[in-house]
Structure formats: C-alpha cells, structure tokens
C-alpha positions in Angstrom: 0.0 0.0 0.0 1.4 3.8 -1.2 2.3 5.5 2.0 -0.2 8.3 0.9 -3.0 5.9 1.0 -6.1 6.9 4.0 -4.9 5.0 6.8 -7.0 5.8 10.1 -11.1 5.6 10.4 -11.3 9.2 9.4 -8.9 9.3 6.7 -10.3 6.3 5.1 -14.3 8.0 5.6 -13.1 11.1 3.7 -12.1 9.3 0.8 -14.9 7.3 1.0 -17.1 10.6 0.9 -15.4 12.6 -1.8 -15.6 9.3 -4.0 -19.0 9.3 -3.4 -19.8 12.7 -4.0 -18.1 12.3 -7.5 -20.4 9.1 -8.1 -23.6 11.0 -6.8 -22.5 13.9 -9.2 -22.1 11.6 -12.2 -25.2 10.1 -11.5 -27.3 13.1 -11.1 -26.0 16.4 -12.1 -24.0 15.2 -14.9 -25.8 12.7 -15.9 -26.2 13.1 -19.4 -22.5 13.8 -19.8 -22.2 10.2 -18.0 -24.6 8.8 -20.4 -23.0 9.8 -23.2 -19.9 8.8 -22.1 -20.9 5.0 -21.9 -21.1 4.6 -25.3 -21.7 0.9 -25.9 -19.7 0.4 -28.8 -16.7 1.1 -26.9 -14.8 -1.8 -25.4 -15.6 -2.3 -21.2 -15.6 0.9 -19.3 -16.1 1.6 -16.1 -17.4 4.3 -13.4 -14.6 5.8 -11.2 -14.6 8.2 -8.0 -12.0 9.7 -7.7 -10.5 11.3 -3.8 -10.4 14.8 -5.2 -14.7 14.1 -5.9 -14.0 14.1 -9.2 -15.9 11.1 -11.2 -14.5 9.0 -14.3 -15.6 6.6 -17.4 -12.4 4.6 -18.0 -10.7 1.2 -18.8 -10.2 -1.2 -16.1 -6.5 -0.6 -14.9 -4.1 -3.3 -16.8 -2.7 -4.2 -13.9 -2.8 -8.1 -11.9 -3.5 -7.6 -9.5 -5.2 -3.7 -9.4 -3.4 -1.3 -6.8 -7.6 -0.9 -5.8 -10.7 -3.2 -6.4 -12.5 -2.2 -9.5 -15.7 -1.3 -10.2 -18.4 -3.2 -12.3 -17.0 -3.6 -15.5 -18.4 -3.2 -19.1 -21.6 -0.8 -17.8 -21.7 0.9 -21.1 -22.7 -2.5 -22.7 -26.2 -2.5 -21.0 -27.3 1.4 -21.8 -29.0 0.6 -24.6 -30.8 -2.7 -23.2 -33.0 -1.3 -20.2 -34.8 1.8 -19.0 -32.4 4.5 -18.5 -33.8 5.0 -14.8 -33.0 1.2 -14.3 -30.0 1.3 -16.1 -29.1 4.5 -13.6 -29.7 2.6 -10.3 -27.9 -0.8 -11.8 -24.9 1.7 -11.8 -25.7 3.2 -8.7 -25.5 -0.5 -6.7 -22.6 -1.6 -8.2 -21.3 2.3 -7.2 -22.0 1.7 -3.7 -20.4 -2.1 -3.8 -17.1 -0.5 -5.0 -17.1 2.2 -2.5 -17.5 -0.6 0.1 -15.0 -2.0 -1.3 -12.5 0.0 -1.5 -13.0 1.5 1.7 -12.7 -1.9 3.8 -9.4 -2.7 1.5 -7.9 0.3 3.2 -9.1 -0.5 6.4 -7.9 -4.3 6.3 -5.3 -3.2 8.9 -8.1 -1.9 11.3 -8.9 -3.4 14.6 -12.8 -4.5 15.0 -13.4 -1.5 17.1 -12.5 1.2 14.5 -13.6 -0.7 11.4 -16.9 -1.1 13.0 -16.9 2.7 13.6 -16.0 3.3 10.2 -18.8 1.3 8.7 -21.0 3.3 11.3 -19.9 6.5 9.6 -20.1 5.4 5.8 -23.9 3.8 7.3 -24.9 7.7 8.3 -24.8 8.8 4.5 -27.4 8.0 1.9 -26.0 5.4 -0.4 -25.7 6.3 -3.7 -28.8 4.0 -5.1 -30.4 5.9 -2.3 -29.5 9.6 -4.2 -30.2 8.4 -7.6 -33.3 6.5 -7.2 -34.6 9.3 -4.5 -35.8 7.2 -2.3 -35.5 7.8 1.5 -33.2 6.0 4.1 -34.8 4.9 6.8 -33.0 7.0 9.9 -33.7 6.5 14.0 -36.2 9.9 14.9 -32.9 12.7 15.3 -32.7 14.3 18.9 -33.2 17.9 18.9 -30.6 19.4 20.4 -30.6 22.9 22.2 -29.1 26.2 19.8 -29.6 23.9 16.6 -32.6 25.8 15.4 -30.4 28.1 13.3 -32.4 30.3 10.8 -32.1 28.1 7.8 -33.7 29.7 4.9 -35.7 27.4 2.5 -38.2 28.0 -0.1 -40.8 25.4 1.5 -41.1 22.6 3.9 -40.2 19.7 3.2 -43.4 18.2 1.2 -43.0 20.6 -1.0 -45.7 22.7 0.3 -45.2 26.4 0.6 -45.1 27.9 4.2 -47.4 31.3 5.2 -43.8 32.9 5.3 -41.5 30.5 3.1 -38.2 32.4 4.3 -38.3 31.3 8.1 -38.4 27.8 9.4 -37.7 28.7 13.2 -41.5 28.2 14.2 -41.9 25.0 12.9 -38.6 24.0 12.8 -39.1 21.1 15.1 -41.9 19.1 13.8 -40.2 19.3 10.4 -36.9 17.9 11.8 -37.5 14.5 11.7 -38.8 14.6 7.7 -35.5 16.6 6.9 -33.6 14.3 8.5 -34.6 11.7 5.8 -33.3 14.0 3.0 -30.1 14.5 1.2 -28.3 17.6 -1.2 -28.7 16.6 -4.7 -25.6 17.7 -5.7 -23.1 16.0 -3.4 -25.9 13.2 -2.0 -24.8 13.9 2.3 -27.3 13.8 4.6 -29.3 16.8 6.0 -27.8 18.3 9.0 -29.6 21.4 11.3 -26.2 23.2 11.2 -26.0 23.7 7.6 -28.4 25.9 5.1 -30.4 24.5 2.5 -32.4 24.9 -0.1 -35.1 23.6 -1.6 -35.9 24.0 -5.5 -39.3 24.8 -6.3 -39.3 23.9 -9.5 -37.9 19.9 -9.3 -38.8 19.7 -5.2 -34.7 18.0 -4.4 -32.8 20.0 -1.8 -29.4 21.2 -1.5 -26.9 22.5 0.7 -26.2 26.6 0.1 -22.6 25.9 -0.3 -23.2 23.5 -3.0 -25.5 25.7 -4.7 -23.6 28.7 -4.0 -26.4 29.8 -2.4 -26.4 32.3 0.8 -29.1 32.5 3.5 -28.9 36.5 2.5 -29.1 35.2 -1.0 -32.3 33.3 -0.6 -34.2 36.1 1.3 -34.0 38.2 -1.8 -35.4 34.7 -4.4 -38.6 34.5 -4.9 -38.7 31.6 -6.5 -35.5 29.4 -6.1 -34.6 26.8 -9.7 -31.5 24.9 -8.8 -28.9 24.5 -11.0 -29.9 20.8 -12.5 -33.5 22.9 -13.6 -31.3 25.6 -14.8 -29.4 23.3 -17.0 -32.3 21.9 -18.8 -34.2 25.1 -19.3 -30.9 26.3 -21.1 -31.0 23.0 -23.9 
C-alpha cells in the first residue's frame, strides 16, 4: 500500500465521501455527460470516483493484481438494453459495492473496534442507489438538540408545500426535523444536517446545501422563486 493511502477511520471516511460525491455527481447532475460517455460500442468501461470528488468513465487498470478493487466492468454495454432510470440505479448499486470496497481494503489493517466505527460513519450517509433513485433511508427519529434551530432559509417545507412565510423555518422548525432528516443535497448526495443551510428547488422539489449551490441564506431572502442549477441546466438546452 502507497504510504499516501487513507490509513485511520477518518482518513479512510473522507475518501470514502469525496468518491462518493463524485459518483452521486455523475449520476445526477451530470448525468447526461455520464450517459453519453458509456457509449456501448466502446470496449468495457467503467465508473470511477476519484478522492479529489472528481468522477471518471475509464478502462479497467491493466494491472494483476489492481493497486484498488475495480468497479463493475463493461456498464456501457447494458445502456442501450433497459430503461435509462433502471440502467441508472444498476450503476448506482454496483457504485456503492465499490465504494465498500475500496473502503474496507484500506481499512484491512483496522482493529474491530475502528472498522466497526467506520462502517457506522459510511452507514450515516445516503448510499448512492439511495441519491439516484430518490428514495428515502430509513434514519432512527434525530434528537433535537438545544441552539440547533439556526435560521435556515428554504423555499418550503419539506413536502414541498409552501409555508405562510416560506423564508423562516424557526416556528416550525421542530416538527419538520425528523422529515428533513430523511433528505439529502442533490448535488453532493450527504445527509441533512440542522447546522448547515439548504435549499429547496421549487421547480424539481430536491434540496441542497447553500454551499453546493452557492447559495447564501442572504441570498435566498432576496429569491422568490428558487430553480436549482440541474433545472437551470435543462431550461438552457
């Protein structure tokens, strides 16, 4: 192993996360891009996330045996064969098999304790079927902890039903905390947190963190109506 490989739980959970934000990000936000790219004529490619969250259609590496586990090989060949939505979430399985994968290949050398609390960690986030397929993980009711009703600014609750005053959530902030505990950014796929702002789109109905959306919570007070950047993107084809 490269002494520059993730070596302790936390080291190997953030390369676990950023290759997962670059699979989410294929999967979602560039998804045509990724479609396009699996071309089915071409010889067996695969889907890589990469540490920097970066994402990759490639050849398998040449090498016996690979310095990593590889993902499923030869996706491209099945694009053509089934639904593009199953065809998606086919790729989004085999996504989450690799990153298990590779993440319990670094932590081999672990003791029970730590790897235990490393699958613990990786268990906290949405897998990436989860992302692409929307659907809901199912998360223990979240304790509502004193000073974490911060003034998080979103366009509507969580149903996608508009509030009497849309901007402010403080009022009702703890009834709707266990239903926005069950979502996740469509951009980088993590899990909702009551420290962080978000958004919701009112065009599409997914949420996302401000700081993926490059949205502020001074921002948002002046946007009426709020159309996230995936909306944005197919308005503009």
């Amino acid at each position: 192993m490269a002494s520059s490989s993730p070596r302790t739980v936390e080291e190997i959970f953030k390369d676990y996360s950023a290759r997962r934000s670059g699979l989410v990000r294929a999967l979602n936000y560039d998804v045509d891009d990724f479609y396009s790219q699996c071309d089915p004529d071409k010889e067996n490619l695969c889907l890589y996330g990469h540490p920097n969250e970066a994402w990759e259609v490639a050849l398998p590496a040449e090498e016996v045996p690979p310095e990593l586990p590889e993902p499923a090989l030869g996706i491209n060949f099945a694009r053509d064969g089934m639904n593009r939505k199953d065809w998606l979430s086919l790729v989004a399985v085999h996504s989450d098999c690799w990153l298990l994968s590779v993440s319990f290949y670094f932590g081999a050398r672990l003791n029970r304790n730590e790897r235990k609390r490393l699958f613990s960690m990786i268990n906290d986030l949405p897998t990436v079927f989860e992302v692409v397929t929307g659907r809901k993980p199912i998360k223990d009711k979240p304790t509502v902890e004193s000073g974490s009703k911060s003034r998080n600014s979103t366009k509507r609750s969580i149903e996608g039903q508009p509030r009497s005053n849309p901007k402010l959530v403080d009022e009702n902030y703890e009834e709707d905390e266990e239903e926005q505990g069950d979502t996740f950014c469509g951009i980088c796929g993590g899990g909702y947190n009551s420290d962080e702002f978000w958004i919701g789109c009112d065009n599409c109905e997914r949420w996302y963190h401000g700081k993926c959306v490059k949205i502020t919570p001074a921002k948002a007070e002046l946007i009426k109506f709020y159309k996230c950047p995936l909306c944005t993107k197919k308005a503009r084809q």
